[in-house]
Backbone bond lengths (Angstrom), bond angles and torsions (degrees), N, CA, C in turn:
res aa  C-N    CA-C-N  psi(-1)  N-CA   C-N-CA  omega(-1)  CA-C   N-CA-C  phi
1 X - - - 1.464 - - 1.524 109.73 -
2 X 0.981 119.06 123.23 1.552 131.33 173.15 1.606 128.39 -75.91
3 X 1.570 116.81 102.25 1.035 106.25 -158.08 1.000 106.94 -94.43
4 X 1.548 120.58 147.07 1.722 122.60 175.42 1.326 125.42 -96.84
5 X 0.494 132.07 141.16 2.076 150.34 -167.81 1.694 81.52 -74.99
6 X 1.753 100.71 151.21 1.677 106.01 168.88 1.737 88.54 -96.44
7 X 1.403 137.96 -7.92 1.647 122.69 159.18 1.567 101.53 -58.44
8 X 1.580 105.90 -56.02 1.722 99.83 -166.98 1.554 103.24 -55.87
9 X 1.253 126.42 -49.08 1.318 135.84 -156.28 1.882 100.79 -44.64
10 X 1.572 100.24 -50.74 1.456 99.82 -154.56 1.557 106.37 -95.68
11 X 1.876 115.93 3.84 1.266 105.99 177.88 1.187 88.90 -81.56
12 X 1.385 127.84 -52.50 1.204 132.14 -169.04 2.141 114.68 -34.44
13 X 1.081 110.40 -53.05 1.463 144.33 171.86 1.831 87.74 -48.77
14 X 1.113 137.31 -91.22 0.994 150.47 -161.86 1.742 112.70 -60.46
15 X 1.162 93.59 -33.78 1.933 84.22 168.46 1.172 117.83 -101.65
16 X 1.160 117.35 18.79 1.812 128.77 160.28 1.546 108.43 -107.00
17 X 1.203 118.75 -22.45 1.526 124.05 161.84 1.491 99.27 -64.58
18 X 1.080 113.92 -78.01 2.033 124.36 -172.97 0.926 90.63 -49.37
19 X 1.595 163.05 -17.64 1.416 121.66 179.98 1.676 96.22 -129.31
20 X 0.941 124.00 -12.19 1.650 105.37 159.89 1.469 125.32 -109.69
21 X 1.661 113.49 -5.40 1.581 91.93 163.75 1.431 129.44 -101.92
22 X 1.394 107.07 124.58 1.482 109.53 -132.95 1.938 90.95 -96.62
23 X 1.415 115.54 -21.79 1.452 116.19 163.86 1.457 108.59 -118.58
24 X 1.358 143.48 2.11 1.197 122.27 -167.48 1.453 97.39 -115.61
25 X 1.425 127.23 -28.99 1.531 116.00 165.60 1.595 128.99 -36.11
26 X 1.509 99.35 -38.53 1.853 103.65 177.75 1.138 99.35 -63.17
27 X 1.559 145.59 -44.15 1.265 121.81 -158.76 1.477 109.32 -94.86
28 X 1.522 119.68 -16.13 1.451 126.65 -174.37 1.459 99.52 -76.16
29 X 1.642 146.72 -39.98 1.008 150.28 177.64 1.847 118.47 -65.93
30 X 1.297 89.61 -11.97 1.710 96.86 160.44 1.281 123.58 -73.89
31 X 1.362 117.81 -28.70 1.281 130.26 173.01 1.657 127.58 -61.58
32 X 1.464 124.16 146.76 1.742 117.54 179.72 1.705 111.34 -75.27
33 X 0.817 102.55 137.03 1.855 126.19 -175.40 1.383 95.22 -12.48
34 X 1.133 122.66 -59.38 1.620 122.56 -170.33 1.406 113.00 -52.12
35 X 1.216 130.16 -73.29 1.410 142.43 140.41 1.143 140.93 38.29
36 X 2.087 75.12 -91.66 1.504 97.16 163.56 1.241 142.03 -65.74
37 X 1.742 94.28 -30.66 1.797 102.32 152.11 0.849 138.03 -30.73
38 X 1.342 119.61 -67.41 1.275 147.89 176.60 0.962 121.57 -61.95
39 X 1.909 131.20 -31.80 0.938 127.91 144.93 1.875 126.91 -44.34
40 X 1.218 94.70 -61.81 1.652 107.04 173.57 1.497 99.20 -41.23
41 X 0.905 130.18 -41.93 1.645 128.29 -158.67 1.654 106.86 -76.18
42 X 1.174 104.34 -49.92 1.744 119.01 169.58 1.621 106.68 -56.96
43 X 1.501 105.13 -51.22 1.445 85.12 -167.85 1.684 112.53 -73.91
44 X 1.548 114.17 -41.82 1.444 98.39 157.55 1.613 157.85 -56.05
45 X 1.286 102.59 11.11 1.172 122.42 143.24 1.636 138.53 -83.33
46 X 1.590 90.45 -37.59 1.397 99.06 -176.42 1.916 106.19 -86.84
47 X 1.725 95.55 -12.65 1.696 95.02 170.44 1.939 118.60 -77.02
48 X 1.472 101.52 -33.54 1.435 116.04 153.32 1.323 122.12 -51.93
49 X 1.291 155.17 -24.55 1.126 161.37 -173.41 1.783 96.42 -93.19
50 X 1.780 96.05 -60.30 1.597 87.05 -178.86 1.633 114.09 -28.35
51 X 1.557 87.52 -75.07 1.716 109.24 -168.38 1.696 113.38 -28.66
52 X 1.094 115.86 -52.22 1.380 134.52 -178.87 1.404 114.67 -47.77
53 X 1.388 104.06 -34.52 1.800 122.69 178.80 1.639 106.41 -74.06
54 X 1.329 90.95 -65.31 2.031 99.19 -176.65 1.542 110.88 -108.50
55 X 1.593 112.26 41.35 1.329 103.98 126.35 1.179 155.50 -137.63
56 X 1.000 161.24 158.09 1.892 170.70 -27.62 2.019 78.32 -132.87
57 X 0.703 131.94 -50.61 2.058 114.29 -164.12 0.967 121.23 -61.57
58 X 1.394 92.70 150.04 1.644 103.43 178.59 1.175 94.71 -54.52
59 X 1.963 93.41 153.47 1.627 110.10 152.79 1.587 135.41 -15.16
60 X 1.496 110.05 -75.43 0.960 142.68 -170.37 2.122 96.08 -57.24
61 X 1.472 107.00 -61.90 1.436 110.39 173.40 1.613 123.20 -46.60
62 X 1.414 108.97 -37.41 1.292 130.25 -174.84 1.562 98.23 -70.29
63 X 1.320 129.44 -53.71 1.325 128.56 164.61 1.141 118.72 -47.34
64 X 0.895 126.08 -73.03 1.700 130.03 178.25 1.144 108.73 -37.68
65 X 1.752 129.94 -28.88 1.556 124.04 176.16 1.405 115.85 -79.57
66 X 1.159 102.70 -19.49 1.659 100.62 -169.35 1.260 94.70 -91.92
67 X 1.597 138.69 -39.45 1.246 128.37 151.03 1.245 153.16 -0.15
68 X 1.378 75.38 -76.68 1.804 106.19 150.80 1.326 128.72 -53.77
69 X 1.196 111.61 -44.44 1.303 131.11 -168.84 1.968 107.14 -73.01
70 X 1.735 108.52 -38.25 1.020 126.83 161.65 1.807 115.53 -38.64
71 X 1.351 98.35 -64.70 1.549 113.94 -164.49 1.740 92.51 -70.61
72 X 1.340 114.99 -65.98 1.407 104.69 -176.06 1.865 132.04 -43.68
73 X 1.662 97.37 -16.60 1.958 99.85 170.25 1.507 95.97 -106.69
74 X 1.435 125.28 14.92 2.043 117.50 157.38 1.662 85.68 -74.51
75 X 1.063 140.63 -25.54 1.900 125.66 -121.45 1.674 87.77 -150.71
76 X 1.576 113.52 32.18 1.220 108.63 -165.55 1.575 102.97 -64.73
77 X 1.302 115.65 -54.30 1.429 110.26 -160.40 1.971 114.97 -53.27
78 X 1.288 112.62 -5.53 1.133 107.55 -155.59 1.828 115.84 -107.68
79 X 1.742 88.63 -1.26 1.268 112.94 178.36 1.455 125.21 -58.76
80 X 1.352 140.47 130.59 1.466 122.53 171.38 2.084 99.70 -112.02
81 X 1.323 117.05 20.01 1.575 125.01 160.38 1.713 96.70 -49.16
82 X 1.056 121.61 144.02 1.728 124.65 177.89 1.488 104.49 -99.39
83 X 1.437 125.10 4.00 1.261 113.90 170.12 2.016 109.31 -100.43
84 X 1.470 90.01 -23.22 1.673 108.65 -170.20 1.787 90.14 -81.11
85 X 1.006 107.92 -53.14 1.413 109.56 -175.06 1.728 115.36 -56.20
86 X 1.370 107.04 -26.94 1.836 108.92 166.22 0.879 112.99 -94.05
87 X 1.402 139.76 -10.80 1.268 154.81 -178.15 1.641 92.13 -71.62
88 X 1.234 110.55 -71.89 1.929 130.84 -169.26 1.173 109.36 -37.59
89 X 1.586 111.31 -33.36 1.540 131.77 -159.19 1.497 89.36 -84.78
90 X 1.201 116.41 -76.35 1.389 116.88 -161.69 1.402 127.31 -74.00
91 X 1.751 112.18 12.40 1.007 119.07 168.82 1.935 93.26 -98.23
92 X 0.684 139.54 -47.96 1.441 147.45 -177.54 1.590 96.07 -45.44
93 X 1.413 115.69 -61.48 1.759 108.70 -174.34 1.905 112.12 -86.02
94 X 1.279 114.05 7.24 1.247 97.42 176.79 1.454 105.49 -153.40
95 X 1.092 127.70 170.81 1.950 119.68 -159.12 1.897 98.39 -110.77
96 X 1.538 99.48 70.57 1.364 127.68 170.50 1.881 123.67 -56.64
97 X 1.096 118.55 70.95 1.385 112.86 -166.26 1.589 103.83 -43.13
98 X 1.887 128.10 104.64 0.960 118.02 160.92 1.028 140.35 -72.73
99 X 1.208 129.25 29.51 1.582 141.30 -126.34 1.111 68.58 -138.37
100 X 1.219 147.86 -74.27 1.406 140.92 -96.06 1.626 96.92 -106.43
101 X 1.512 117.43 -35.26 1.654 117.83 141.14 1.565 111.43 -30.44
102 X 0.956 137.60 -50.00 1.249 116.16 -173.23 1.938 120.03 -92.25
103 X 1.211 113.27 0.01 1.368 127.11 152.71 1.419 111.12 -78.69
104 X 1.546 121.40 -44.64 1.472 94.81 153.96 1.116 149.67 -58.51
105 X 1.493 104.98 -21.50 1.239 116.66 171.26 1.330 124.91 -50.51
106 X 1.454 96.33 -50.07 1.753 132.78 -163.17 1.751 91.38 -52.76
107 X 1.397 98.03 -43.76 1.875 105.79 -152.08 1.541 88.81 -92.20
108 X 1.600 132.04 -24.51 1.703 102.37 160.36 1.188 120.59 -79.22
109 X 1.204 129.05 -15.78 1.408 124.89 170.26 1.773 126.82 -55.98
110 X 1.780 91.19 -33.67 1.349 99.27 165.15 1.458 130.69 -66.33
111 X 1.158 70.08 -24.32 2.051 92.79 174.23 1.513 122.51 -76.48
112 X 1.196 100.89 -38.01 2.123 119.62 161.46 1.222 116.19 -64.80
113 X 1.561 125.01 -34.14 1.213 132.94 174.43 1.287 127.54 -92.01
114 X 1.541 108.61 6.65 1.716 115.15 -177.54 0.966 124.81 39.57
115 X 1.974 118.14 53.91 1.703 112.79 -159.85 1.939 71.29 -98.40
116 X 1.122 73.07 148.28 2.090 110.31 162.04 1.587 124.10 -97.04
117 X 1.258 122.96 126.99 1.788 127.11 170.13 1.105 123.20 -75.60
118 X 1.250 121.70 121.77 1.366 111.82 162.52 1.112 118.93 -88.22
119 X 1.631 137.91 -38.90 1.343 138.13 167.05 1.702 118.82 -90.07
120 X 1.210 109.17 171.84 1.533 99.72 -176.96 2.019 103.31 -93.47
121 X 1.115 100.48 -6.59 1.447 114.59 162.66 1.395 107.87 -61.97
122 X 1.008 116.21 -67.56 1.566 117.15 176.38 1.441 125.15 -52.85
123 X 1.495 122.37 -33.52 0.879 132.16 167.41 1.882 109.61 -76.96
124 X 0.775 122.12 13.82 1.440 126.03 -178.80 1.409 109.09 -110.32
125 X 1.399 112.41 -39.82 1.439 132.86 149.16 1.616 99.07 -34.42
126 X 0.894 152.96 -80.85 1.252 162.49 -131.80 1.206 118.11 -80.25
127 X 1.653 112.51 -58.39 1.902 141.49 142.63 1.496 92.14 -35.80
128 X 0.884 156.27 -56.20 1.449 139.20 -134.80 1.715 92.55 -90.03
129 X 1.494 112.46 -47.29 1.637 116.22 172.27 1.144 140.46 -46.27
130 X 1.682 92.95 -53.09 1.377 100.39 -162.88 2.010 99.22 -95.99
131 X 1.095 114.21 -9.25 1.672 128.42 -167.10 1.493 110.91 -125.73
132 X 1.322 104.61 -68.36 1.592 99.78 -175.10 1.359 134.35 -50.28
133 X 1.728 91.80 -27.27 1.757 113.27 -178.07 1.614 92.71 -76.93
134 X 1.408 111.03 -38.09 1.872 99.40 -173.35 1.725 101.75 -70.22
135 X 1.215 112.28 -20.56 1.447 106.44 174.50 1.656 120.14 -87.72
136 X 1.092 129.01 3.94 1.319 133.14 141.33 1.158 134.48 -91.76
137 X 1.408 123.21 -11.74 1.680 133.03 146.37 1.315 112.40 -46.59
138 X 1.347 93.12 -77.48 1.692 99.64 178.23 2.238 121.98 -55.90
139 X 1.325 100.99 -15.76 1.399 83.15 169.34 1.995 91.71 -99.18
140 X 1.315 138.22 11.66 1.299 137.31 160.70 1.816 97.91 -53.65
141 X 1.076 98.53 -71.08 1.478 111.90 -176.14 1.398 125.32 -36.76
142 X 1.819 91.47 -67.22 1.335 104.74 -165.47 2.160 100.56 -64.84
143 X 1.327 112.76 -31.35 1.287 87.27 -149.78 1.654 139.72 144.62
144 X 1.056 123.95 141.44 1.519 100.55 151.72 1.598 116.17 169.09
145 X 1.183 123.57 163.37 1.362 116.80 178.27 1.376 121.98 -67.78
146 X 1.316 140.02 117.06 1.313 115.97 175.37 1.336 127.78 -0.24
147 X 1.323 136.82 99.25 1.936 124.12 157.88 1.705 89.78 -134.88
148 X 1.309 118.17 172.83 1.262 139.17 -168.58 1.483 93.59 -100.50
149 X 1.044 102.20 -39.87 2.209 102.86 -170.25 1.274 86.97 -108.83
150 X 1.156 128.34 80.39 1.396 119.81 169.37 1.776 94.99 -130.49
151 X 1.335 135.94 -27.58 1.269 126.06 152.73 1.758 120.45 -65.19
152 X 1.229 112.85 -30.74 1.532 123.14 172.99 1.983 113.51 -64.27
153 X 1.734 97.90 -34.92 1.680 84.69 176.29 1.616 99.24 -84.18
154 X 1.416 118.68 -36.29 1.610 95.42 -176.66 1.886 127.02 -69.24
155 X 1.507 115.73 -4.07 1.430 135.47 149.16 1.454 106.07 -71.28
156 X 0.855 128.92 -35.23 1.619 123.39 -172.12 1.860 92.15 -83.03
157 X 1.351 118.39 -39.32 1.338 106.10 -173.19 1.491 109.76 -108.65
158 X 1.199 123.85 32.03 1.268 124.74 128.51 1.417 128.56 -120.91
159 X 1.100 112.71 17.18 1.829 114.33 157.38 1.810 118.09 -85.42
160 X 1.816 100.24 -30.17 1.219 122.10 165.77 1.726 111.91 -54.96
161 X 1.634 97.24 -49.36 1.893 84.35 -178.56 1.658 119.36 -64.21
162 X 1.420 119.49 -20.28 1.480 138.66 -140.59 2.067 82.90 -108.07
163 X 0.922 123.94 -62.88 1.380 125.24 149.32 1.561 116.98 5.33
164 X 1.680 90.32 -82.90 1.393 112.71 173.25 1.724 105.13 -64.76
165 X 1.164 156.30 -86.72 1.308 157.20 -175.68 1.796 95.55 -27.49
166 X 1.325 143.98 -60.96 1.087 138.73 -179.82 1.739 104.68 -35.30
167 X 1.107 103.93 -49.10 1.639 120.80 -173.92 1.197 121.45 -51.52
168 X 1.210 109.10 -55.10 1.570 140.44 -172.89 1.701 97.08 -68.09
169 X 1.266 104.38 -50.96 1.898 103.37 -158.04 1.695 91.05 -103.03
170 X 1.236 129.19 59.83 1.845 118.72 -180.00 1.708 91.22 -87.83
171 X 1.462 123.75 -42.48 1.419 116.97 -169.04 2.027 95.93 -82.10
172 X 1.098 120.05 -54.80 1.498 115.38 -179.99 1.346 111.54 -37.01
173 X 1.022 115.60 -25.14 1.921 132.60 -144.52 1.394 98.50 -85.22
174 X 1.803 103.99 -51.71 1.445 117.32 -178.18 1.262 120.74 -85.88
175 X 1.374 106.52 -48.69 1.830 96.52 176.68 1.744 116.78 -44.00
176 X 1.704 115.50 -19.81 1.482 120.96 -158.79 1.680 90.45 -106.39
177 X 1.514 117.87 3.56 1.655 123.63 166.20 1.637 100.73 75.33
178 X 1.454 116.92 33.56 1.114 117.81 138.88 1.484 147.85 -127.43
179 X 1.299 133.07 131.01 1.574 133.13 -177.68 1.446 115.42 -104.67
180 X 1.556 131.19 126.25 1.113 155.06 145.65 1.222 134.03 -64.31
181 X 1.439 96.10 -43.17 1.732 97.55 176.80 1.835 117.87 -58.15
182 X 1.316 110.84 109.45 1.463 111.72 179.29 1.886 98.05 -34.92
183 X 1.843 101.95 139.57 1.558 116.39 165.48 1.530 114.50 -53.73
184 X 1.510 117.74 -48.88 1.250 106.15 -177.55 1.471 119.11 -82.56
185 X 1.441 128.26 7.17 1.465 122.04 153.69 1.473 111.04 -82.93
186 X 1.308 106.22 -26.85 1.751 102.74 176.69 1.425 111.26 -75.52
187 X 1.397 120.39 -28.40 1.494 112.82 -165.81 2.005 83.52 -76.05
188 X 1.137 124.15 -56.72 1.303 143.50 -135.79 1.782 85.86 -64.13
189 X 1.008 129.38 -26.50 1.841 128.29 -176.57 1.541 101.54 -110.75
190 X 1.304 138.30 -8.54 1.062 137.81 -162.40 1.203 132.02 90.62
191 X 1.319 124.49 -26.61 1.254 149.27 173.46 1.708 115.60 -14.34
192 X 1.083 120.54 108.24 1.516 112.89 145.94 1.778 115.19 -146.50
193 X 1.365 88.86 121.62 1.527 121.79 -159.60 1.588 91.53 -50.24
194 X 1.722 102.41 128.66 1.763 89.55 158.04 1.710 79.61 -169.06
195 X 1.716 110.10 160.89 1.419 113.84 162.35 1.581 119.42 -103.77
196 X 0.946 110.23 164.70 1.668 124.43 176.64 1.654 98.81 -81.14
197 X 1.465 92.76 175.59 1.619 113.79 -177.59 1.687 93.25 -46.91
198 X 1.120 126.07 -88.75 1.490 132.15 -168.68 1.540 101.02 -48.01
199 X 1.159 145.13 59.67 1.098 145.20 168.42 1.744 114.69 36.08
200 X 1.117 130.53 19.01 1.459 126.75 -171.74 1.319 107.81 -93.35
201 X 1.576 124.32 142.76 1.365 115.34 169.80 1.486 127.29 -58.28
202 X 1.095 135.00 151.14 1.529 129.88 -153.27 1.914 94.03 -106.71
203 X 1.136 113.99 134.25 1.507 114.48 172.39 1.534 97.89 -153.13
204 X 1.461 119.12 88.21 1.435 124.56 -157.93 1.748 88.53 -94.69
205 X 1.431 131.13 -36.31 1.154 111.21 -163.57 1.481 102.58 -132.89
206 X 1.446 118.45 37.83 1.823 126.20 158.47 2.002 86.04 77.42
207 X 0.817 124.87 26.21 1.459 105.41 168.39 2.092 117.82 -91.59
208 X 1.242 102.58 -37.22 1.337 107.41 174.25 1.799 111.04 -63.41
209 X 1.695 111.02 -43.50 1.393 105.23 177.72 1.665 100.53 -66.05
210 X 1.070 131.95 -32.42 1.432 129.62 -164.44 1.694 102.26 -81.10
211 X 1.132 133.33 1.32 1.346 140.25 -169.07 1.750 104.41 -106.02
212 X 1.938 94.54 -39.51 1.468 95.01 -152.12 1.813 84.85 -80.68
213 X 1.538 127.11 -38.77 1.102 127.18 -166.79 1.646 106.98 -52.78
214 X 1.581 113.89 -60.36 1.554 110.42 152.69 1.521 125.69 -7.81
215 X 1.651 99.83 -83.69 1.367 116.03 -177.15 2.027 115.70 -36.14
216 X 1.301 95.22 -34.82 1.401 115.65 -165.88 1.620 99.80 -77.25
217 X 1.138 113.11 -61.00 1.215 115.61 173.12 1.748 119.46 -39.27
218 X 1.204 95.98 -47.08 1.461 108.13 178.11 1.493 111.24 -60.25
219 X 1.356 116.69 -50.83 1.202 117.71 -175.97 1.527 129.33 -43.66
220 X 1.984 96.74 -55.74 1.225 107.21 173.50 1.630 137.24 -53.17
221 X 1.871 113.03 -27.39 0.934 121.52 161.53 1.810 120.68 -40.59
222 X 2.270 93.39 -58.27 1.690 84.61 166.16 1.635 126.63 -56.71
223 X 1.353 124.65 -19.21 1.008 116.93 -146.71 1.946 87.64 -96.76
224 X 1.392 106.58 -13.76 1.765 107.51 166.53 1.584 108.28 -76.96
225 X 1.253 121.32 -41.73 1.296 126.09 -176.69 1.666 106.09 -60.39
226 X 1.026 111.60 -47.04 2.149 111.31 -165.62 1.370 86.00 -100.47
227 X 1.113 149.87 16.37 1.585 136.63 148.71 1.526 122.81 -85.71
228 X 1.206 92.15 0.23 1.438 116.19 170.65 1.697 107.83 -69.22
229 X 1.227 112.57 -28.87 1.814 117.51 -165.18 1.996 88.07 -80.97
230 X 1.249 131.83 -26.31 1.023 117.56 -156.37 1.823 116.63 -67.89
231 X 1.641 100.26 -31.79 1.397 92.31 -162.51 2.178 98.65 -91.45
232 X 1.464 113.43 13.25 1.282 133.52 138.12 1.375 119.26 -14.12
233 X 1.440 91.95 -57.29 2.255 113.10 -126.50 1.889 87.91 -104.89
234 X 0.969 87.35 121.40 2.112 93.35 154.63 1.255 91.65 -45.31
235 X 1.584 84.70 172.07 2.252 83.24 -166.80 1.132 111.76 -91.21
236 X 1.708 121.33 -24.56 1.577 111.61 161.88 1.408 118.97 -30.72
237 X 1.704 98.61 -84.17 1.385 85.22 168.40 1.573 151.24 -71.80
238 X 1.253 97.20 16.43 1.854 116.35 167.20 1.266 89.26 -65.04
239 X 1.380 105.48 -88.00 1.706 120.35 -170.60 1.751 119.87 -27.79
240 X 1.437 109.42 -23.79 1.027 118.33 179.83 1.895 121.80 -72.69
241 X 1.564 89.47 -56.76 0.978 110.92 167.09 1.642 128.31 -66.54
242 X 1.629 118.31 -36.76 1.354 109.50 148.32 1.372 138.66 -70.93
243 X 1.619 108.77 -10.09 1.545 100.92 156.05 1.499 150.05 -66.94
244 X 2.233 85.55 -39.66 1.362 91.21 144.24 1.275 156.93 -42.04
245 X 1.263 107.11 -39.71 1.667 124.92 -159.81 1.980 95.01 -108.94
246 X 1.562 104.68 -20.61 1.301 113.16 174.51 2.019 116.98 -47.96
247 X 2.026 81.43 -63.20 1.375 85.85 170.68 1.738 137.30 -67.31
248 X 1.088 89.13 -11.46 1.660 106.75 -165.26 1.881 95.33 -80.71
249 X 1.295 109.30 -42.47 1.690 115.99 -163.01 1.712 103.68 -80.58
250 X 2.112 104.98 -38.19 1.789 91.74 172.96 2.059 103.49 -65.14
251 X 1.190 118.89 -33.41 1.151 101.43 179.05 1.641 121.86 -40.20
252 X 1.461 98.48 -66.47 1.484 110.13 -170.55 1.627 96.71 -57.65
253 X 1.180 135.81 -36.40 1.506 126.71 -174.50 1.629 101.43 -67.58
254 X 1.536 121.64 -15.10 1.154 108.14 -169.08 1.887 105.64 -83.27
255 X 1.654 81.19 -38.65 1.481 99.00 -173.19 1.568 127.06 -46.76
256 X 1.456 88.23 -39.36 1.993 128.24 -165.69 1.759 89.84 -74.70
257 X 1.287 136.52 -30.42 1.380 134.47 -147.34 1.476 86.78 -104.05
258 X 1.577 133.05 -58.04 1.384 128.98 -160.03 1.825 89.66 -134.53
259 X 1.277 121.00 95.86 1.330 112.61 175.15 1.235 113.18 -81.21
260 X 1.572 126.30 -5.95 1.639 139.94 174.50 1.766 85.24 -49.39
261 X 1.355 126.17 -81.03 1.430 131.37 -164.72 1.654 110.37 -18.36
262 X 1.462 120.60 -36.78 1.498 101.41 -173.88 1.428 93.45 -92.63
263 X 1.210 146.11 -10.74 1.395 128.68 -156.87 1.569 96.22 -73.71
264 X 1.285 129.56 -9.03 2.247 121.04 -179.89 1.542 94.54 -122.82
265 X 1.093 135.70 -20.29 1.374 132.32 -163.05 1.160 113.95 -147.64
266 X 1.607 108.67 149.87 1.166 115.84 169.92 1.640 114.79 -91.18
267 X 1.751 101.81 121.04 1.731 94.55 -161.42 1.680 109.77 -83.67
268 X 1.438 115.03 167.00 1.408 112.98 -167.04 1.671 82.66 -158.67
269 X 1.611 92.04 153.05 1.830 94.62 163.01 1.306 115.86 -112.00
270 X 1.110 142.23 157.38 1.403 159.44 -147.94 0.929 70.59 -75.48
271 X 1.471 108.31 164.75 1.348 151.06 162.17 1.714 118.42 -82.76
272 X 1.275 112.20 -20.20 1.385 118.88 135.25 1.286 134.98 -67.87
273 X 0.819 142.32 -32.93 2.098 162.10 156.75 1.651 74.86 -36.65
274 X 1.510 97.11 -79.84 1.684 111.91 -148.33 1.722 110.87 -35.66
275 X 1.353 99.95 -54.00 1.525 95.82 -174.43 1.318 125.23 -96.52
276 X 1.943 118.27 19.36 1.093 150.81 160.76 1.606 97.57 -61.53
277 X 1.819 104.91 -69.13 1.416 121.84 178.07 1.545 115.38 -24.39
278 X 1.883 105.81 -73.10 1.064 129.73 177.32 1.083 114.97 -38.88
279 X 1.616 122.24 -67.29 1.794 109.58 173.64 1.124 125.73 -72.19
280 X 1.152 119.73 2.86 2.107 120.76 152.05 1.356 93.02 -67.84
281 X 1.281 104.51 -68.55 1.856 90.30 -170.73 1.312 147.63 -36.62
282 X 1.744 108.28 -20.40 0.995 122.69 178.26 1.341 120.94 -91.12
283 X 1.854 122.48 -4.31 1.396 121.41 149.27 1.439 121.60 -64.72
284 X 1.494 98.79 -26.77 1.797 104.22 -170.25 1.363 132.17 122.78
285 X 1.848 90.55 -12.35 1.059 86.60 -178.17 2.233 123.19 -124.85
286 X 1.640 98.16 141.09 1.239 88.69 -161.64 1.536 134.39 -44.02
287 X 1.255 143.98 -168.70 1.509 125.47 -162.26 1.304 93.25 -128.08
């Protein structure tokens, strides 16, 4: 058996953060060395879970991993995995809801099983799994002053980011044979999702932009509600946390202004925007 170093464990953790989180690295690198570890360590787990959802296996295989994946964080301490093994660590030095791994779980499974919403209730159900739970990890980490709703704003501000990502990916979502948008917002504008010859989403008579502007609206409310956790956080992790949610909210403002932009592409902001975001964040104040 090959044992892993908690150095190996968390480089390992940290260079799967730096090269696949493509918006949450700017705000995790705001954070002090310790932190950021620990951040890296959370999110590479919860980037492992992704993967497991959207990639190449059958159904049935895809289950059996997350399964697995289940039993292996009962039996955490005993793991020599280098992501489980920084994981183990940083639940030991910081008050890591481990639970909340297995609500992610819950919410990729939903994702393996191609369940569909009919209400936006239900779909909130879903945000709360696959997002909200990553937004109580990360306030595990980061912190906070005594409040009672202080796990409730970081669920409120990660159902808000997942909101926005629904938005962004409506054509990605479908070509890969999945829909998010709750049924009764689609019935309620007319909406039924399909693309044209050139693969573009079809919005022949302004009902899909008139849905997504809705949707947007809605979002931002969450994104007033879980911005509430910020003035919580020491300002490291303020700054951290408003970079995150920084980039996520100019998206949706981009989205909310010309919703044509997602119907061919999946939109993203420069990598200039991004670390524009980031050093606003680090005065304090949101972007």
């Amino acid at each position: 058996m090959t044992t892993t170093t908690l150095a190996e464990a968390y480089a390992a953790t940290e260079q799967i953060t730096r090269t696949e989180a493509k918006n949450f690295y700017y705000g995790i690198r705001l954070l002090p060395p310790d932190k950021r570890a620990v951040l890296c360590a959370v999110y590479a787990l919860a980037r492992r879970m992704d993967d497991i959802g959207d990639g190449d296996l059958p159904t049935d295989d895809k289950v059996t991993a997350l399964a697995g994946l289940r039993r292996e964080l009962a039996d955490l301490g005993s793991s020599t995995d280098p992501v489980l093994v920084a994981v183990a660590d940083a639940a030991r030095r910081h008050p890591i809801p481990l639970d909340a791994f297995d609500e992610l779980i819950d919410g990729v499974e939903m994702d393996v099983v191609g369940r569909r919403y009919t209400t936006f209730a239900e779909l909130e159900s879903y945000c709360r799994c696959v997002a909200g739970a990553v937004g109580r990890l990360c306030l595990g980490v980061f912190g906070s002053r005594p409040h009672p709703e202080a796990p409730l704003f970081a669920d409120q501000l990660g159902i808000a980011l997942q909101q926005t990502n629904i938005l962004r990916d409506i054509r990605e979502d479908l070509i890969n044979g999945r829909t998010y948008l709750p049924q009764d917002d689609l019935d309620r504008f007319g909406v039924e999702l399909a693309l044209d010859e050139r693969g573009a989403l079809i919005d022949s008579d302004g009902g899909l932009s008139a849905l997504i502007h809705a949707s947007a609206e809605r979002a931002r409310g969450w994104y007033r509600d879980g911005l509430r956790l910020a003035p919580l956080l020491d300002w490291r992790s303020k700054a951290s946390c408003l970079a995150m949610s920084g980039i996520y909210q100019r998206l949706l403002s981009r989205i909310d202004a010309e919703p044509s932009l997602v119907f061919t592409q999946r939109l993203s902001l420069s990598g200039r925007e991004k670390i524009g975001v980031a050093l606003r964040s680090l005065t304090g104040r949101p972007s």
